[in-house]
Predicted model as a PDB file, atoms N, CA, C, CB and O in Angstrom, pLDDT in the B-factor column:
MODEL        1                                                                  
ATOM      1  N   UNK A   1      -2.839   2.940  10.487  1.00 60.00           N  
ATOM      2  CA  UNK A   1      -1.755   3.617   9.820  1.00 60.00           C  
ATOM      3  C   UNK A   1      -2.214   5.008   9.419  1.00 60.00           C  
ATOM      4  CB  UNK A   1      -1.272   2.819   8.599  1.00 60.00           C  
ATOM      5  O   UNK A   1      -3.201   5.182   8.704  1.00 60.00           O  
ATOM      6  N   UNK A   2      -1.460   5.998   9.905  1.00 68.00           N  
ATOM      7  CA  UNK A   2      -1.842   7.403   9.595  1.00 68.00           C  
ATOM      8  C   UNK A   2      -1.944   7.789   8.321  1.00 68.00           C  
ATOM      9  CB  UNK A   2      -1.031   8.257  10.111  1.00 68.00           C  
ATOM     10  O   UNK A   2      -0.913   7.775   7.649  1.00 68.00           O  
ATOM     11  N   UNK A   3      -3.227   8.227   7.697  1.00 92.00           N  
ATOM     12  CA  UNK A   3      -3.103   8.333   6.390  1.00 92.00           C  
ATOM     13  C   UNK A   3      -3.276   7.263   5.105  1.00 92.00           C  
ATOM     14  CB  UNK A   3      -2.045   8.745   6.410  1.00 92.00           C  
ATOM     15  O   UNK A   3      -3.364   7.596   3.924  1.00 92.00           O  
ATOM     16  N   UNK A   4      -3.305   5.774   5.681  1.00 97.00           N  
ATOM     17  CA  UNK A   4      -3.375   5.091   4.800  1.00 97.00           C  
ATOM     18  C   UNK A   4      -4.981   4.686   5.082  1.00 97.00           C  
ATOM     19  CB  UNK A   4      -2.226   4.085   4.768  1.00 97.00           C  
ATOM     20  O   UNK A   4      -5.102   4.137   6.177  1.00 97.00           O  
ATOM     21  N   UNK A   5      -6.029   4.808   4.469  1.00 97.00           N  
ATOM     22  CA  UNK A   5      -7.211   4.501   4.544  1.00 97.00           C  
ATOM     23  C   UNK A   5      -7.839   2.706   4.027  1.00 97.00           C  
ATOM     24  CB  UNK A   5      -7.714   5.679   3.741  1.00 97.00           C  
ATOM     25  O   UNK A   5      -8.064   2.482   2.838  1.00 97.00           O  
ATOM     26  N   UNK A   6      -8.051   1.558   5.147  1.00 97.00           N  
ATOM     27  CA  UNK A   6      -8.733   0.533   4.974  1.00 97.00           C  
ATOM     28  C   UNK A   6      -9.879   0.762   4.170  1.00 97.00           C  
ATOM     29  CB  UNK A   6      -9.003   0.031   6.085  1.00 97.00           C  
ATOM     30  O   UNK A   6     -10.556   1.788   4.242  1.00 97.00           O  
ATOM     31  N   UNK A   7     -10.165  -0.471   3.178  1.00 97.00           N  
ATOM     32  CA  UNK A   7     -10.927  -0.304   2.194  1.00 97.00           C  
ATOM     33  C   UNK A   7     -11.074   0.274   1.434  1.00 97.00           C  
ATOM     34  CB  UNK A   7     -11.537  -0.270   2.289  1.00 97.00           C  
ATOM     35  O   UNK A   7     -12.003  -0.062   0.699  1.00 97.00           O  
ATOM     36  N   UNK A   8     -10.319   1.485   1.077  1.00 98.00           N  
ATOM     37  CA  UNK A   8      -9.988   2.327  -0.154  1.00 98.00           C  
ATOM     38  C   UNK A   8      -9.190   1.957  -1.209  1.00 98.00           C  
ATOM     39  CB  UNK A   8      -9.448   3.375   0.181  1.00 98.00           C  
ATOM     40  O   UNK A   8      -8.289   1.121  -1.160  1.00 98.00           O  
ATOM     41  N   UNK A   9      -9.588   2.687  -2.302  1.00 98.00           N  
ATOM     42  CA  UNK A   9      -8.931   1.732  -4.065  1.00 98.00           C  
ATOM     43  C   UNK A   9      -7.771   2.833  -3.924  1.00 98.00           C  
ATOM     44  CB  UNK A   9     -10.237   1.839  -6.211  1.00 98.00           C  
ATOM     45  O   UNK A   9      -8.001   4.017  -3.676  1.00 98.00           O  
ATOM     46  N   UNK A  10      -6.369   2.230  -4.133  1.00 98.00           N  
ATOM     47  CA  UNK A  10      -5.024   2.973  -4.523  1.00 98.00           C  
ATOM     48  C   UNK A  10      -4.411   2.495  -5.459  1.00 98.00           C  
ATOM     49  CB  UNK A  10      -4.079   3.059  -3.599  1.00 98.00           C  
ATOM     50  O   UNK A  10      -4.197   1.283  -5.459  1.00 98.00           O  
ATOM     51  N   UNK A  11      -3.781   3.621  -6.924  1.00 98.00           N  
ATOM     52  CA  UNK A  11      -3.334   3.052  -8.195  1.00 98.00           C  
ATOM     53  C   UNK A  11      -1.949   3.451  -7.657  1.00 98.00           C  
ATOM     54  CB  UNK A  11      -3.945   3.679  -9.770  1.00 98.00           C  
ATOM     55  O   UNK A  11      -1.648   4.434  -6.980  1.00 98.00           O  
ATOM     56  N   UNK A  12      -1.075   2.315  -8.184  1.00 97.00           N  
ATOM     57  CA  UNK A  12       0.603   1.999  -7.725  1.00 97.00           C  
ATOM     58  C   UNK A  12       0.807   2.778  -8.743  1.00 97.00           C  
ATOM     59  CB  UNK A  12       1.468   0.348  -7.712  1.00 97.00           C  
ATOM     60  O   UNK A  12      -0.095   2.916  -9.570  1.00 97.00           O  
ATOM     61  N   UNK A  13       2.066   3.463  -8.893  1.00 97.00           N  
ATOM     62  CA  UNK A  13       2.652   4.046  -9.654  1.00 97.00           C  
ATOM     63  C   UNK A  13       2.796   3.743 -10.968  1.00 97.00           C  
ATOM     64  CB  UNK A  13       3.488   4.157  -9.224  1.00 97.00           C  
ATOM     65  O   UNK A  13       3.077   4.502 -11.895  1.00 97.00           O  
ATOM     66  N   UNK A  14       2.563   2.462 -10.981  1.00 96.00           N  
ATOM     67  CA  UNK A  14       3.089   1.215 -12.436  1.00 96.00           C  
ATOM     68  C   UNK A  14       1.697   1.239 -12.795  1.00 96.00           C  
ATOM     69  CB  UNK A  14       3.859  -0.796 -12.064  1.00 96.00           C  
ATOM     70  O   UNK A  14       1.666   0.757 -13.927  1.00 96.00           O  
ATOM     71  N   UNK A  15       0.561   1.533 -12.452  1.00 96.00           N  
ATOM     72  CA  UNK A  15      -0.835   1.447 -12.436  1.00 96.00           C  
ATOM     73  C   UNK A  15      -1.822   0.503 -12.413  1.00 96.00           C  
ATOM     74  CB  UNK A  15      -1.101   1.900 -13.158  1.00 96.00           C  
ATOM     75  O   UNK A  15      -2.880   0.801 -12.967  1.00 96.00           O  
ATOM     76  N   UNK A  16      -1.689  -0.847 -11.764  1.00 97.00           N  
ATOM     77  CA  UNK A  16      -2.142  -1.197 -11.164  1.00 97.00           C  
ATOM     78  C   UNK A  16      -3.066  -0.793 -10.077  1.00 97.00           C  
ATOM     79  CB  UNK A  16      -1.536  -1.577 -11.116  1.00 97.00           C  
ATOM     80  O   UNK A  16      -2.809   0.114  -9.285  1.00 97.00           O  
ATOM     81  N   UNK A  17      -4.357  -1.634 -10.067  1.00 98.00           N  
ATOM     82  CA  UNK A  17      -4.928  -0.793  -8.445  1.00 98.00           C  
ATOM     83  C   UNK A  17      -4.911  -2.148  -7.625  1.00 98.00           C  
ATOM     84  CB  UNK A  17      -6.945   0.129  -8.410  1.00 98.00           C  
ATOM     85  O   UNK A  17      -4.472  -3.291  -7.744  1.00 98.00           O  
ATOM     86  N   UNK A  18      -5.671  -1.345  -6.680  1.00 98.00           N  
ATOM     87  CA  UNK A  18      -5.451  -2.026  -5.097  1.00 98.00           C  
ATOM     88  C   UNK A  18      -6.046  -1.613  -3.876  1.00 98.00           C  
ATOM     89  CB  UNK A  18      -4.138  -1.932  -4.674  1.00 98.00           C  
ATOM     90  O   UNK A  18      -5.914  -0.478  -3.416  1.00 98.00           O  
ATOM     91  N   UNK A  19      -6.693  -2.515  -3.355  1.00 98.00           N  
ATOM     92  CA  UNK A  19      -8.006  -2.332  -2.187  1.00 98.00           C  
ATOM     93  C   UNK A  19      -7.049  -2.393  -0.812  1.00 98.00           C  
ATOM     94  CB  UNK A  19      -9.457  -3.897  -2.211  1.00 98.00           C  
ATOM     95  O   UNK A  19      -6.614  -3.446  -0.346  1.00 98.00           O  
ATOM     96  N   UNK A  20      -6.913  -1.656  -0.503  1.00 98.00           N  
ATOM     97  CA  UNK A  20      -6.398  -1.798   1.392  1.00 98.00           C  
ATOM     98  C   UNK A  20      -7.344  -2.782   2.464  1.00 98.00           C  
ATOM     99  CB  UNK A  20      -6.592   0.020   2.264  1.00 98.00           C  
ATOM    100  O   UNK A  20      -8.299  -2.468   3.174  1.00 98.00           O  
ATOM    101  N   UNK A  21      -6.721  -3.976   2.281  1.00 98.00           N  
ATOM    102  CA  UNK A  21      -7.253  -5.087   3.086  1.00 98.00           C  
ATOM    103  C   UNK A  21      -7.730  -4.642   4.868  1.00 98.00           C  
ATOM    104  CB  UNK A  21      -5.933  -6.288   3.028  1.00 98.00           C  
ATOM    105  O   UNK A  21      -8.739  -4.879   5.532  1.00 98.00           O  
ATOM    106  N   UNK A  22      -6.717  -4.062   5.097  1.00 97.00           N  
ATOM    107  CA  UNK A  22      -5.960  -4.199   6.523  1.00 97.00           C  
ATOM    108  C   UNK A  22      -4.244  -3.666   6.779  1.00 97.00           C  
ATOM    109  CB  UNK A  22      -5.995  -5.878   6.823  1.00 97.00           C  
ATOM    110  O   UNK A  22      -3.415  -3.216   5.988  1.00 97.00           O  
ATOM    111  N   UNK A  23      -4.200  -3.895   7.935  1.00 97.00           N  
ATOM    112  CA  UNK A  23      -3.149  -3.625   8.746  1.00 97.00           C  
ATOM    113  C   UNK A  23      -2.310  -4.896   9.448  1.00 97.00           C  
ATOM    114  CB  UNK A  23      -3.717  -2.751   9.736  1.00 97.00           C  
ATOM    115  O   UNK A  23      -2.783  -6.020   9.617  1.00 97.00           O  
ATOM    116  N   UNK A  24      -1.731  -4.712   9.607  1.00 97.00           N  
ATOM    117  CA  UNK A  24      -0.746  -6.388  10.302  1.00 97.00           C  
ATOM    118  C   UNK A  24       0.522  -5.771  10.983  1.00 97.00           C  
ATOM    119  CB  UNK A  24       0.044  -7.795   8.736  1.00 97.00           C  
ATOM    120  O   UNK A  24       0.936  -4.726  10.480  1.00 97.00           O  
ATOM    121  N   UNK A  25       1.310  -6.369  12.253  1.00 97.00           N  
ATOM    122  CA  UNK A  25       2.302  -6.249  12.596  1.00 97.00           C  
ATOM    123  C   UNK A  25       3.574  -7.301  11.764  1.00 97.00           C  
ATOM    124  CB  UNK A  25       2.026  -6.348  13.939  1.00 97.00           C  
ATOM    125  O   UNK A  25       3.332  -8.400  11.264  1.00 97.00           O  
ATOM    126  N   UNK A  26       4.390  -6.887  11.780  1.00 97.00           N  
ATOM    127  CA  UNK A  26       6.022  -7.663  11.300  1.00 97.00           C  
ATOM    128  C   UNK A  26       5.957  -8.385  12.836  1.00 97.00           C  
ATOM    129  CB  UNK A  26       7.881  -6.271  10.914  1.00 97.00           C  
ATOM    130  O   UNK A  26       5.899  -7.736  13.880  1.00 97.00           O  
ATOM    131  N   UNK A  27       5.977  -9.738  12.757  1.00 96.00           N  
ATOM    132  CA  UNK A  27       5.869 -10.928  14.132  1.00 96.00           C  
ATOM    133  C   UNK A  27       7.160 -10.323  13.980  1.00 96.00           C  
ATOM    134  CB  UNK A  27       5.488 -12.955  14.138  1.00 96.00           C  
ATOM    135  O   UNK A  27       6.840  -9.163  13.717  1.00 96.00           O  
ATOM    136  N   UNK A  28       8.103 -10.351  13.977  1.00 97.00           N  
ATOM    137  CA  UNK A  28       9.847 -10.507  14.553  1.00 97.00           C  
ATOM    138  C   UNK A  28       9.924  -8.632  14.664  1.00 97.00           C  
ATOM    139  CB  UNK A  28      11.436 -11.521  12.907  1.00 97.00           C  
ATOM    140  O   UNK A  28      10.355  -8.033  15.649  1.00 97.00           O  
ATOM    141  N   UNK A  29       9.627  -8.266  13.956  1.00 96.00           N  
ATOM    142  CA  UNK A  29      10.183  -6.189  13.899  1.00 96.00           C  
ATOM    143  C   UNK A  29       8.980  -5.790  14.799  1.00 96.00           C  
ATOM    144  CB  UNK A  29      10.047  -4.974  11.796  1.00 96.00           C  
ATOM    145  O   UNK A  29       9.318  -5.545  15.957  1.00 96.00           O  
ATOM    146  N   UNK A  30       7.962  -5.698  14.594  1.00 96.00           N  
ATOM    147  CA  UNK A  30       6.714  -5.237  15.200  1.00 96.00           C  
ATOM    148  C   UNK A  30       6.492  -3.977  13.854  1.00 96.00           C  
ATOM    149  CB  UNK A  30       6.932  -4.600  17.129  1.00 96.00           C  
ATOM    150  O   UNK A  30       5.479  -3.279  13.902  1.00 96.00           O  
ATOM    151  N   UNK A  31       6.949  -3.887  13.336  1.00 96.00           N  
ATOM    152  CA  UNK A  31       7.097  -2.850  12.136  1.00 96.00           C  
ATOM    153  C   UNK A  31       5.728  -2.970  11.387  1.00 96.00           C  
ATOM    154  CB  UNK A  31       8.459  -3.217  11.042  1.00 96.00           C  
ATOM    155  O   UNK A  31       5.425  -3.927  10.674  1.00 96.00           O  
ATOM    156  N   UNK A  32       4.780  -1.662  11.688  1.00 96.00           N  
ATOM    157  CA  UNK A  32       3.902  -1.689  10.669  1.00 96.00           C  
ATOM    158  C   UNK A  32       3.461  -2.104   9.561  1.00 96.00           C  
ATOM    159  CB  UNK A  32       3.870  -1.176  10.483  1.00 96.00           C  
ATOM    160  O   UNK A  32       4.279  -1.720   8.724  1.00 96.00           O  
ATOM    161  N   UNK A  33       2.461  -2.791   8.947  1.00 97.00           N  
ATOM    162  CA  UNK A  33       2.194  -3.109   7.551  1.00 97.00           C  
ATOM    163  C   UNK A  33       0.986  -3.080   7.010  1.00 97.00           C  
ATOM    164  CB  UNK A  33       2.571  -4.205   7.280  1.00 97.00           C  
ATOM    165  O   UNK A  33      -0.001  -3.371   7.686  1.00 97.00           O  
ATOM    166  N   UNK A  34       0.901  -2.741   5.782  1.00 98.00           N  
ATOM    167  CA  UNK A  34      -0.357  -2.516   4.818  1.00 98.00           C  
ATOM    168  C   UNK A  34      -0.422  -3.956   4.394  1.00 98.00           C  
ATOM    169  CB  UNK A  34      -0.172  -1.336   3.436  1.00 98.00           C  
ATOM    170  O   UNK A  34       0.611  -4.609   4.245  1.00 98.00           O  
ATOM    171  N   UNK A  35      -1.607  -4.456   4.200  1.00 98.00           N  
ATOM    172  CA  UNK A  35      -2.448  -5.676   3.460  1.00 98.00           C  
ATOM    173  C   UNK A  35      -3.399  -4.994   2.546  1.00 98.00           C  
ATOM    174  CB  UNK A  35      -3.356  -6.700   4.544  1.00 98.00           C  
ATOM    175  O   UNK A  35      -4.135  -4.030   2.758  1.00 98.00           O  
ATOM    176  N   UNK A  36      -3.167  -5.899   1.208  1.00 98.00           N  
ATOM    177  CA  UNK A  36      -3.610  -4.993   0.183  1.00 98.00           C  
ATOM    178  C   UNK A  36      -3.888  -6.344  -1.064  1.00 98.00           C  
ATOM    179  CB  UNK A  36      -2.247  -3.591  -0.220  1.00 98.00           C  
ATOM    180  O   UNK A  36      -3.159  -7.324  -1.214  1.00 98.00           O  
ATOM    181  N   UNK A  37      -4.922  -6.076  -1.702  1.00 98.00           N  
ATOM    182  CA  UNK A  37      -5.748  -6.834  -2.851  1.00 98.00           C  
ATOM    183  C   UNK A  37      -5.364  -6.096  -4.172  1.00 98.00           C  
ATOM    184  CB  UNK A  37      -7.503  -6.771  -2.603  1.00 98.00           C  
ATOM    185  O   UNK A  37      -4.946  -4.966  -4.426  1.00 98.00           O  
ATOM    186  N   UNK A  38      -5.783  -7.573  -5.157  1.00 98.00           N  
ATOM    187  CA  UNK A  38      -4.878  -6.488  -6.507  1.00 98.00           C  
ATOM    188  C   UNK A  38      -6.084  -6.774  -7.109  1.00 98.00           C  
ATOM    189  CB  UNK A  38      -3.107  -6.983  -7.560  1.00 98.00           C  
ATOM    190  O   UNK A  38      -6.481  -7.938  -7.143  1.00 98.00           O  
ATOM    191  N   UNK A  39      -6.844  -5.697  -7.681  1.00 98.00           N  
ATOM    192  CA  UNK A  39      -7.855  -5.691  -7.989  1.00 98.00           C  
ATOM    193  C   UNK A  39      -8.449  -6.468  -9.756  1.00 98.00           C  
ATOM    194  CB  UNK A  39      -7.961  -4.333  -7.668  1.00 98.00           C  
ATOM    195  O   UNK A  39      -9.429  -6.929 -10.340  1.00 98.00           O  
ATOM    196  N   UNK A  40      -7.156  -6.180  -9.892  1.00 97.00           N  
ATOM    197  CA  UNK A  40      -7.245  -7.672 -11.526  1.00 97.00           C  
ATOM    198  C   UNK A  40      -7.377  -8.764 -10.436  1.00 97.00           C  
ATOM    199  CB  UNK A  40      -5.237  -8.111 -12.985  1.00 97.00           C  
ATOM    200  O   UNK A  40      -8.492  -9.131 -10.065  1.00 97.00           O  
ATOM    201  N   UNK A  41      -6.445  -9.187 -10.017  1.00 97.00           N  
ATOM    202  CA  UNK A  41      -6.853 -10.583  -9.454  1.00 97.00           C  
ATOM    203  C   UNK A  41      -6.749 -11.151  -8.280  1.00 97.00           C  
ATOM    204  CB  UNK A  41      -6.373 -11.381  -9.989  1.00 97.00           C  
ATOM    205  O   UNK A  41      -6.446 -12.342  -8.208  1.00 97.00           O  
ATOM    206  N   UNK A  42      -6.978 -10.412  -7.187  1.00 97.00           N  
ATOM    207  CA  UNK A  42      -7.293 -11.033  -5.975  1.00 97.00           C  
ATOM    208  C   UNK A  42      -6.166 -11.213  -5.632  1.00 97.00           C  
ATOM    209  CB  UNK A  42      -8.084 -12.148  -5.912  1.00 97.00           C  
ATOM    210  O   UNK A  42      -6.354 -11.400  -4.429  1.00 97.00           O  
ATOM    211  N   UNK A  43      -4.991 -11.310  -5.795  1.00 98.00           N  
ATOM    212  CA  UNK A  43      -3.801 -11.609  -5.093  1.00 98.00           C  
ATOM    213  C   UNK A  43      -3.693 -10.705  -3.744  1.00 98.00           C  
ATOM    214  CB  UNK A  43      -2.579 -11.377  -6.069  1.00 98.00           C  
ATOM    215  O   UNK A  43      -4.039  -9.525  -3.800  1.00 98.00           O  
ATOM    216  N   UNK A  44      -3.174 -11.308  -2.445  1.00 98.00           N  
ATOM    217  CA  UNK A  44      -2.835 -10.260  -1.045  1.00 98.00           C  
ATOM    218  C   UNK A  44      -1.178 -10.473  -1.469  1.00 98.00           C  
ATOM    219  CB  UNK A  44      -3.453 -10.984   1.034  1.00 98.00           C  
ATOM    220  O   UNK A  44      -0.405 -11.386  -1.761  1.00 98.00           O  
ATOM    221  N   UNK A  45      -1.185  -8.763  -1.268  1.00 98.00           N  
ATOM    222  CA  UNK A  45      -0.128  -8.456  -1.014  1.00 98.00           C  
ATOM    223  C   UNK A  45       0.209  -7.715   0.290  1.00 98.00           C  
ATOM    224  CB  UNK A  45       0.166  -7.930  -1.971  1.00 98.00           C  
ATOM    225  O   UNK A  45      -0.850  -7.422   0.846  1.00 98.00           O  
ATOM    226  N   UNK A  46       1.311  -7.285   1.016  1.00 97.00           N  
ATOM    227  CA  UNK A  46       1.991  -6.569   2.379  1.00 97.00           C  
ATOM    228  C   UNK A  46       3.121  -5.956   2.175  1.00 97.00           C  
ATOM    229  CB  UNK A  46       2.338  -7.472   3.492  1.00 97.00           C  
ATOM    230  O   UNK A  46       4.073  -6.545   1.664  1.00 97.00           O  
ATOM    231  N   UNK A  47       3.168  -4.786   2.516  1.00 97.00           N  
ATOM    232  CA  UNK A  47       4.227  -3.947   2.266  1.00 97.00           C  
ATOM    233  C   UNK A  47       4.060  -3.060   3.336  1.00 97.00           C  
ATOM    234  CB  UNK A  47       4.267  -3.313   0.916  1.00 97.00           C  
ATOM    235  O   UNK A  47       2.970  -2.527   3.541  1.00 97.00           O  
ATOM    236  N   UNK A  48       5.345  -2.791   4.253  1.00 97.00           N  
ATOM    237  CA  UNK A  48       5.753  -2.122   4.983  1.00 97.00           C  
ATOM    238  C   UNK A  48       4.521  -0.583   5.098  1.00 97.00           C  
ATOM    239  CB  UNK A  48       7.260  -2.022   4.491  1.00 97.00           C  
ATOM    240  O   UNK A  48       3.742  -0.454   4.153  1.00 97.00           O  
ATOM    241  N   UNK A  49       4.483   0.063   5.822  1.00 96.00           N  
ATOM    242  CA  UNK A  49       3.420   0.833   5.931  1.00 96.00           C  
ATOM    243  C   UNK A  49       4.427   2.265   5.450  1.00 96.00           C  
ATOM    244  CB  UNK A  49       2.579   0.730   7.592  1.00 96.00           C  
ATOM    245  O   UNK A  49       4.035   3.248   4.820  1.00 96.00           O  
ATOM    246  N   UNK A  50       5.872   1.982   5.999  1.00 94.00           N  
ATOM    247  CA  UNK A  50       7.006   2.839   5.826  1.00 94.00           C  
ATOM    248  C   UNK A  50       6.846   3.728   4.506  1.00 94.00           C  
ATOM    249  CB  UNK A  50       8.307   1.957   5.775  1.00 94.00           C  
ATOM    250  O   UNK A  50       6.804   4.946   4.336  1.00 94.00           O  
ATOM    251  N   UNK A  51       6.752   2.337   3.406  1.00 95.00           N  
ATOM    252  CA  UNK A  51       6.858   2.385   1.904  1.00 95.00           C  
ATOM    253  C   UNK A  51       5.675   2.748   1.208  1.00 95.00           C  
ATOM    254  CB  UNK A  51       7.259   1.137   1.372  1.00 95.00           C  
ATOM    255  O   UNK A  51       5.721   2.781  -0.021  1.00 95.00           O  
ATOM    256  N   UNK A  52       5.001   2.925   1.590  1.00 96.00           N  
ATOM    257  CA  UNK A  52       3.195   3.050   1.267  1.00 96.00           C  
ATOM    258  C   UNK A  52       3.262   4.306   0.883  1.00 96.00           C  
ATOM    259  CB  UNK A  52       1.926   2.858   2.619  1.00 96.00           C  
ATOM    260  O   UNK A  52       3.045   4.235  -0.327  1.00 96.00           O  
ATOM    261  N   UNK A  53       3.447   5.558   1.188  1.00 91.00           N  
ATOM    262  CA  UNK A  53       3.804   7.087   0.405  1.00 91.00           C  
ATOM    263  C   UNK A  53       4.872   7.324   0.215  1.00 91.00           C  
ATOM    264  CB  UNK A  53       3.491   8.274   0.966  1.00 91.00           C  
ATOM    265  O   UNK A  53       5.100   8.532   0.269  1.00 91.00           O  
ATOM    266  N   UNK A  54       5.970   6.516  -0.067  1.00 95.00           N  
ATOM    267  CA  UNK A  54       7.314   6.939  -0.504  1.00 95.00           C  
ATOM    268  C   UNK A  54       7.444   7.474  -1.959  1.00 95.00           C  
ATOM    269  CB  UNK A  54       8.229   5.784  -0.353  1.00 95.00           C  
ATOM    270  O   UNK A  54       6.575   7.448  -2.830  1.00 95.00           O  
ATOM    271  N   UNK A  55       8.530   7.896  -2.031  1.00 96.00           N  
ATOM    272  CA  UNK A  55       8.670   9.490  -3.486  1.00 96.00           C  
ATOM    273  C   UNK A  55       9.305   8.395  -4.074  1.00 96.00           C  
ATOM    274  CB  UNK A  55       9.882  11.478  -3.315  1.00 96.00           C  
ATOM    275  O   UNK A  55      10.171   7.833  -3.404  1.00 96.00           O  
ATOM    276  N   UNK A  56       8.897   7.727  -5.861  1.00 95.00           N  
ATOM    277  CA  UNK A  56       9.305   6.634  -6.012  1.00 95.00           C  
ATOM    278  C   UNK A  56      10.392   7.143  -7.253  1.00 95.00           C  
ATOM    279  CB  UNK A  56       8.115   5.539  -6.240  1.00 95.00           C  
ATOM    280  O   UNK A  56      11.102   6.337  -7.854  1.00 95.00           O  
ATOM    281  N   UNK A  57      10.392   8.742  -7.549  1.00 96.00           N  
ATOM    282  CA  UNK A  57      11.307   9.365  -8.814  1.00 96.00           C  
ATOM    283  C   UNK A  57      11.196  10.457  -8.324  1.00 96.00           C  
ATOM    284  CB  UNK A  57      10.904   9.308 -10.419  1.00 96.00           C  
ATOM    285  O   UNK A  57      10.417  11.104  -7.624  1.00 96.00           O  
ATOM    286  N   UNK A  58      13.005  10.627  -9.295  1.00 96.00           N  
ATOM    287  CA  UNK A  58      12.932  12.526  -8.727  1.00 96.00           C  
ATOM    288  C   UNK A  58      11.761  13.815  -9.631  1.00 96.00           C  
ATOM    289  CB  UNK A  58      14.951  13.335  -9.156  1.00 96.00           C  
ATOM    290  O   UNK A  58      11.914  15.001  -9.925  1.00 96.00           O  
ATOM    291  N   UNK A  59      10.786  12.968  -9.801  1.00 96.00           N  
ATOM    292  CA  UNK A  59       9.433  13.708 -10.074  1.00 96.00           C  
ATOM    293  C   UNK A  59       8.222  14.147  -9.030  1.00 96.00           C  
ATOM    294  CB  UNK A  59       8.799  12.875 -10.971  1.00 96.00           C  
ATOM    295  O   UNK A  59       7.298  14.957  -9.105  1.00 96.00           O  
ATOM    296  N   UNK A  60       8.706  13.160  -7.961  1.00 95.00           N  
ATOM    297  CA  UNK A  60       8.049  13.555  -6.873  1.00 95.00           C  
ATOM    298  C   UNK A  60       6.513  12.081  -6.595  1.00 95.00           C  
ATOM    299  CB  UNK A  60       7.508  15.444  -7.323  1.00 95.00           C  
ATOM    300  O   UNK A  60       5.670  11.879  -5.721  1.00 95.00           O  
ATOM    301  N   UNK A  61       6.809  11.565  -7.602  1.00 95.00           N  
ATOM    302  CA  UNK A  61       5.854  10.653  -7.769  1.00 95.00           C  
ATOM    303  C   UNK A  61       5.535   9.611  -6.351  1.00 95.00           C  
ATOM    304  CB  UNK A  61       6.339   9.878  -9.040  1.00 95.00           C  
ATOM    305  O   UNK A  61       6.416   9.060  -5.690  1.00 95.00           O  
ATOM    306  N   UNK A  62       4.121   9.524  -6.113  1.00 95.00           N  
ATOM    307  CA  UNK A  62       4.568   8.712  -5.144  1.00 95.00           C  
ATOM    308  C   UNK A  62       4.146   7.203  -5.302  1.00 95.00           C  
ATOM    309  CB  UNK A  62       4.124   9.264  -3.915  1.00 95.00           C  
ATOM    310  O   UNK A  62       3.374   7.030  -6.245  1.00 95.00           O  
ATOM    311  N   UNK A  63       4.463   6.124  -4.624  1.00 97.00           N  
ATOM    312  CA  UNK A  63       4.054   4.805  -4.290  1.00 97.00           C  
ATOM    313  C   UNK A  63       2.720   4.487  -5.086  1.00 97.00           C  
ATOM    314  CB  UNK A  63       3.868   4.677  -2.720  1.00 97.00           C  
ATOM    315  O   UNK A  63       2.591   3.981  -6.201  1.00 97.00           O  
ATOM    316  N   UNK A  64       1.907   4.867  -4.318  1.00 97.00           N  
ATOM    317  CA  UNK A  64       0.243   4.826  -4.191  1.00 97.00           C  
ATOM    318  C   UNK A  64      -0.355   5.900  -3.763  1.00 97.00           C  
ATOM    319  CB  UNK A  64      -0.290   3.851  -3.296  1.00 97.00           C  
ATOM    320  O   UNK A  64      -0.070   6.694  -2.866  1.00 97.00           O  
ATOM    321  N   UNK A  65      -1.532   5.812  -4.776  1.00 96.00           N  
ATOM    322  CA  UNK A  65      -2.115   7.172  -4.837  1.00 96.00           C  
ATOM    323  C   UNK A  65      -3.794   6.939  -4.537  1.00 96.00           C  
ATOM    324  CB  UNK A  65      -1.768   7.909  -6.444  1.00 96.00           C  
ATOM    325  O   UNK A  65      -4.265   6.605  -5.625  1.00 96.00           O  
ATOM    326  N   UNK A  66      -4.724   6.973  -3.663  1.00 96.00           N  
ATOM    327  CA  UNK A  66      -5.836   7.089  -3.724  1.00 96.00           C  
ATOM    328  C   UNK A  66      -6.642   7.584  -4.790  1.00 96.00           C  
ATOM    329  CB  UNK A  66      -5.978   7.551  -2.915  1.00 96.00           C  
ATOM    330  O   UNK A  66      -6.511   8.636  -5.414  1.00 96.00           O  
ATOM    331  N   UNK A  67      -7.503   6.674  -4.915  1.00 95.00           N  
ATOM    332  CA  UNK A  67      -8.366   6.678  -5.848  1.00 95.00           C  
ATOM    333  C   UNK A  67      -9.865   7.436  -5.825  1.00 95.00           C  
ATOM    334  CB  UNK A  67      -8.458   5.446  -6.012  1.00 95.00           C  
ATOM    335  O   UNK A  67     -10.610   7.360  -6.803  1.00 95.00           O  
TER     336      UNK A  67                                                      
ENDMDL                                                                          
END                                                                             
């Protein structure tokens, strides 16, 4: 994924962080996706690769931000 760096720490907007697992296809879309660890507690999460730098307020704020 262009720009999204595996194994790097990213704080979500809400501030939470999060380790970039990997990459995965959507089996039915073929649609890109981020795999991602929550660094309190190990949970995997996946989210569209689409949504990964999206502007989340009209502040300009984005998604996830490298750490």
């Amino acid at each position: 994924m262009q720009g999204i760096l595996a194994g790097k720490t990213y704080r979500h907007f809400k501030g939470n962080m999060y380790k970039v697992v990997g990459f995965a296809k959507h089996s039915e879309t073929t649609e890109d996706m981020v795999i991602y660890e929550s660094l309190r507690n190990g949970t995997l999460w996946v989210r569209p690769a689409s949504m990964w730098n999206e502007v989340v307020d009209d502040k300009g704020t984005l998604r996830f931000t490298l750490c």
